[in-house]
C-alpha positions, -999 to +999 in steps of 0.1 A: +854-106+826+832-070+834+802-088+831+796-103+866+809-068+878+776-049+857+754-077+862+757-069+905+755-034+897+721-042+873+705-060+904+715-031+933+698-007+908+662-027+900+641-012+923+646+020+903+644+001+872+606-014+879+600+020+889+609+036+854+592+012+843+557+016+863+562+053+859+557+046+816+532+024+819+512+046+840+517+071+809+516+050+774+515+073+745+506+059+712+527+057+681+542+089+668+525+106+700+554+096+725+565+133+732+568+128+771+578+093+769+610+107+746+614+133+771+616+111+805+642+089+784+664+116+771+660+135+812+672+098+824+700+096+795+711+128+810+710+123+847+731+090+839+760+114+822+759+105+781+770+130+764+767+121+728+726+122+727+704+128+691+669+137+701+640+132+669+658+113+648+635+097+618+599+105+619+595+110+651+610+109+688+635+086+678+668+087+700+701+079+700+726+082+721+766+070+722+786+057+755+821+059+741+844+037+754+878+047+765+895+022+737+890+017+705+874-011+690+838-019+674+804-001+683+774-019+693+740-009+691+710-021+714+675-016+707+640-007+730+609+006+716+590+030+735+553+034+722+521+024+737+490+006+720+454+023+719+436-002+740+414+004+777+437-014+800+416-039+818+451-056+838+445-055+878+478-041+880+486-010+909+502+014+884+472+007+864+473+036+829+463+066+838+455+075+802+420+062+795+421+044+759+457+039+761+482+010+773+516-007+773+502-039+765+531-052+743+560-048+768+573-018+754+573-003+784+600-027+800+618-024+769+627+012+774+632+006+812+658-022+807+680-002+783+681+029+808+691+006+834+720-011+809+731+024+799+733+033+835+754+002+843+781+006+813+781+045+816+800+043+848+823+019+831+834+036+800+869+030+809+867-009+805+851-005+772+868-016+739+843+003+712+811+022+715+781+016+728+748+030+709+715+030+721+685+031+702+652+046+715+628+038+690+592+055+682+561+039+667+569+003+667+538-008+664+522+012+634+532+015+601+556+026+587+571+023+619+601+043+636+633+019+631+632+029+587+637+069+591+662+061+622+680+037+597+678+062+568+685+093+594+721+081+598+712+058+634+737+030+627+759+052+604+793+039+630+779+007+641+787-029+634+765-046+649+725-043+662+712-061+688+672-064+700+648-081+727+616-086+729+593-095+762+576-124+761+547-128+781+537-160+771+570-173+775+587-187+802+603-165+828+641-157+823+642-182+793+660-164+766+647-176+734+671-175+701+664-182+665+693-189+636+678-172+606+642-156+604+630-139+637+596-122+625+578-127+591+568-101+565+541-088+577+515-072+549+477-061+550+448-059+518+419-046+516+395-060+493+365-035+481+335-051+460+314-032+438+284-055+427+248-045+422+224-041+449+187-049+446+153-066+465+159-097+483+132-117+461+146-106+434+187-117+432+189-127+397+187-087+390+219-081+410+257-086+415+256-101+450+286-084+469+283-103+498+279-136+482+307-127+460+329-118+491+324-154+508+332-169+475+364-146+474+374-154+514+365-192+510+388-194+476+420-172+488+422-202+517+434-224+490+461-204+480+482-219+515+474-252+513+475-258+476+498-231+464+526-225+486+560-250+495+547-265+531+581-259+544+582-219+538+558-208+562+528-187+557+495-174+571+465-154+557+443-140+585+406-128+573+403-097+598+372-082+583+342-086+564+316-058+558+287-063+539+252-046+537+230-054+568+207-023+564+175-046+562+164-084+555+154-079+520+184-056+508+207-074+489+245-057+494+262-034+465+294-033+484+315-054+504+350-049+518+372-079+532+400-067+554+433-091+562+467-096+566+495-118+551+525-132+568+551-149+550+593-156+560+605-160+524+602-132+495+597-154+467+561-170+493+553-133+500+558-124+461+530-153+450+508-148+481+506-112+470+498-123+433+474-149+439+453-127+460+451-099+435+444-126+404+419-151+422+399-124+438+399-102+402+387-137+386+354-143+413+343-102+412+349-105+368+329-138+368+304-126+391+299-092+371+313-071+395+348-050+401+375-051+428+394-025+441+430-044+460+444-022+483+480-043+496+505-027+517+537-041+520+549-040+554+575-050+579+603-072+562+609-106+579+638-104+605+670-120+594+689-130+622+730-133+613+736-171+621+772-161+632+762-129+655+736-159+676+758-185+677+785-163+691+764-148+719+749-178+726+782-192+732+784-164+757+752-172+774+766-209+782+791-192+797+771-164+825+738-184+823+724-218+832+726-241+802+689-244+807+678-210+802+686-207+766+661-223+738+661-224+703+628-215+688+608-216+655+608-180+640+579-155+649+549-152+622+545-115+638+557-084+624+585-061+642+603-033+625+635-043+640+640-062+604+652-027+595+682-024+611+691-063+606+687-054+566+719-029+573+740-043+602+748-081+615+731-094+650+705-108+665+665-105+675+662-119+708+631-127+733+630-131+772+605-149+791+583-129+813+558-152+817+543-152+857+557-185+869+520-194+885+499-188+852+488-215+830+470-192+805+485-157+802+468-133+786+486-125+745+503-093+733+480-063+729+450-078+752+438-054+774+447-076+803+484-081+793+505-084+822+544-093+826+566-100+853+587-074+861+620-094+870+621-101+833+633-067+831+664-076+846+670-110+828+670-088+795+695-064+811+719-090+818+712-102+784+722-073+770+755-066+796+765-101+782+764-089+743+786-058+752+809-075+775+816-108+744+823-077+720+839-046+740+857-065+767 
C-alpha cells in the first residue's frame, strides 16, 4: 500500500502547506477576479514538475492539470475551489487579508492549499501510479453561475472516470471526515418578488394598492407552501432574505415593494412545485389586491448527487488508514455548491473535513467575517484525498 508512504511525505511537507495557505488568505480575490490566485497555483503546479497544465479553462481562471501515471489504468479527478468572498475580515488571525473588503471566509483558501500539497506528494510518485491523476482548480465557486459548468462544458473531465471533492467544515469537528450516500448539497434557487400597487396619503388607504401590506400578506402565505404543500420527508427551505418597502415618510403609503429570497430543495419534482406555488400564490394576493407582480427566479446550483457505490468504496478505505471513529455519516447539506456539476457527468463523491478548533463551543459559520479554521485540517483533507487515489491507482 503507497498510501502510508504519501501520507509521511504529506506531513514532512505541512509547514509549507499552511504557508500556501496563509499566503492566499492574505490575498482573497473575489469570484471571476482570481487572476493572481490562478497564477500562484499554476507557478506552484510548475515548480512541483506537471507537465500536462490547461490554464483559463471555462469562464474564467479555471485549471487543470494531469499527473500521468506510469501505468495504465483509470483517471481520477480531485477538486479545490479557489475564490474569495467580498466580506471585511474581522478574524484575529496573524495573516489577517490584506485586501480591505475582501476574505477567505469559506475555506477556500485551504482547499487550494491541500490539493498543491496532494499534487506535490503523487507527482514524485508517478511511477506507482495505475491511471491519471487530474486536478481541478476551480474559479467562482461562490457566485453564479459558478466556475465548475464551463470547466465541465470546456472538456475538464473529458478522460476522467471518476470526480472527487472536499469541503472544510468549520463547524465541524476536527479531522472528522463527514460522508453522505445520496444528496450532498440541495438546489439552491433565488426570486425576486417586485410589487407594483398604488401609492397614496396615509389617511387615506382605501384610495391605494398597499404594496407593503400586500408584500406581508405575500411572505406570510408563501410559508404555507412547506408545511402544507410539500412531502415532510423531501426536504425543503424558503429563506425571506429581503423586504423593501416605502419608508420615505409616516404618512406615505408604498407603491412598490420587492421581497428578495431563496429556495432550497434536494428533489426535482419539490424544487418543480416550490417554484410553481411561489409564482401562483403570490400572482393570486398582488391580482386580488389590485396590484401586479413581476417573479424574477433563477435556477441555480443542482443538488449534489453522491454515487452510493463511489462512498461506500472509499469509505471502506478510510476503515482501513483511519480510526473507525473519524468517519460519520451525515444528513445531506441544504447549501448550494457547484460541485453538483461534475457529479451530473462522472461517479464519486462530495466529502467534508472537520476543522472545527478543538476548544470552541460556538464557532463562527461560513462567510462570517470572523470565520476561522484550524489549519491541521488541511492535512486531514490531504490524506483524504492520498487515500481516494491510492483505493483506485494502486
Amino acid at each position: 500500500m503507497a498510501y502510508q508512504t504519501w501520507a509521511d511525505e504529506l506531513k514532512q511537507n505541512f509547514d509549507e502547506t499552511v504557508s500556501w495557505r496563509r499566503h492566499l488568505h492574505e490575498h482573497p480575490e473575489p469570484s471571476f477576479e482570481e487572476k493572481e490566485t490562478a497564477q500562484f497555483i499554476l507557478t506552484k503546479l510548475k515548480e512541483f514538475g506537471v507537465e500536462d497544465i490547461q490554464t483559463n479553462v471555462g469562464n474564467g481562471y479555471g485549471i487543470v492539470a494531469k499527473i500521468k501515471g506510469a501505468h495504465p489504468g483509470p483517471t481520477i479527478a480531485l477538486r479545490a475551489d479557489f475564490d474569495a468572498l467580498r466580506i471585511k475580515e474581522e478574524a484575529d488571525v496573524p495573516f489577517k487579508s490584506k485586501k480591505e473588503g475582501f476574505m477567505h471566509a469559506c475555506g477556500h483558501d485551504g482547499h487550494t492549499a491541500s490539493l498543491l500539497s496532494v499534487a506535490k506528494v503523487l507527482v514524485n510518485h508517478r511511477d506507482e501510479l495505475k491511471g491519471n491523476v487530474v486536478l481541478l482548480h476551480q474559479n467562482a465557486e461562490e457566485v453564479l453561475p459558478g466556475g465548475a459548468k464551463s470547466m465541465v462544458e470546456a472538456g475538464a473531465l473529458n478522460d476522467v472516470d471518476y470526480v472527487f471533492g472536499i469541503h472544510l467544515g468549520a463547524t465541524q469537528e476536527l479531522g472528522k471526515v463527514y460522508y453522505n450516500y445520496s444528496f450532498g448539497s440541495a438546489n439552491s434557487d433565488t426570486f425576486t418578488l417586485n410589487i407594483q400597487g398604488k401609492g397614496g396619503h396615509g389617511a387615506a388607504p382605501h384610495d391605494t394598492h398597499d404594496a407593503l401590506t400586500i408584500g406581508t400578506q405575500i411572505v406570510s402565505s408563501l410559508q404555507q407552501i412547506v408545511s402544507r404543500l410539500t412531502d415532510p420527508v423531501k426536504p425543503a427551505v424558503l429563506t425571506f432574505a429581503g423586504f423593501n418597502a416605502g419608508g420615505e415618510a409616516y404618512n406615505i403609503i408604498a407603491d412598490t415593494a420587492e421581497i428578495k429570497g431563496t429556495i432550497r430543495t434536494m428533489h426535482k419534482e419539490i424544487q418543480d412545485l416550490m417554484e410553481s406555488k411561489l409564482k401562483s400564490i403570490s400572482a393570486g394576493i398582488a391580482e386580488a389586491f389590485d396590484a401586479t407582480l413581476a417573479v424574477d427566479y433563477v435556477r441555480g446550483y443542482p443538488s449534489i448527487q453522491n454515487d452510493p457505490a463511489q462512498v461506500e468504496r472509499i469509505k471502506q478505505k478510510f476503515s482501513t488508514v483511519f480510526d473507525e471513529d473519524i468517519m460519520e455519516e451525515v444528513e445531506g447539506s441544504m447549501g448550494g455548491e457547484d460541485f453538483a456539476y461534475f457529479l451530473k457527468e462522472k461517479p464519486g463523491a462530495f466529502l467534508r473535513v472537520g476543522a472545527q478548533f478543538p476548544d470552541d463551543d460556538s464557532p463562527y459559520p461560513h462567510h462570517h467575517p470572523k470565520f476561522v479554521i484550524h489549519e491541521d485540517s488541511l492535512l486531514r483533507s490531504g490524506e483524504v484525498f492520498l487515500a481516494i487515489i491510492d483505493e483506485y491507482l494502486s
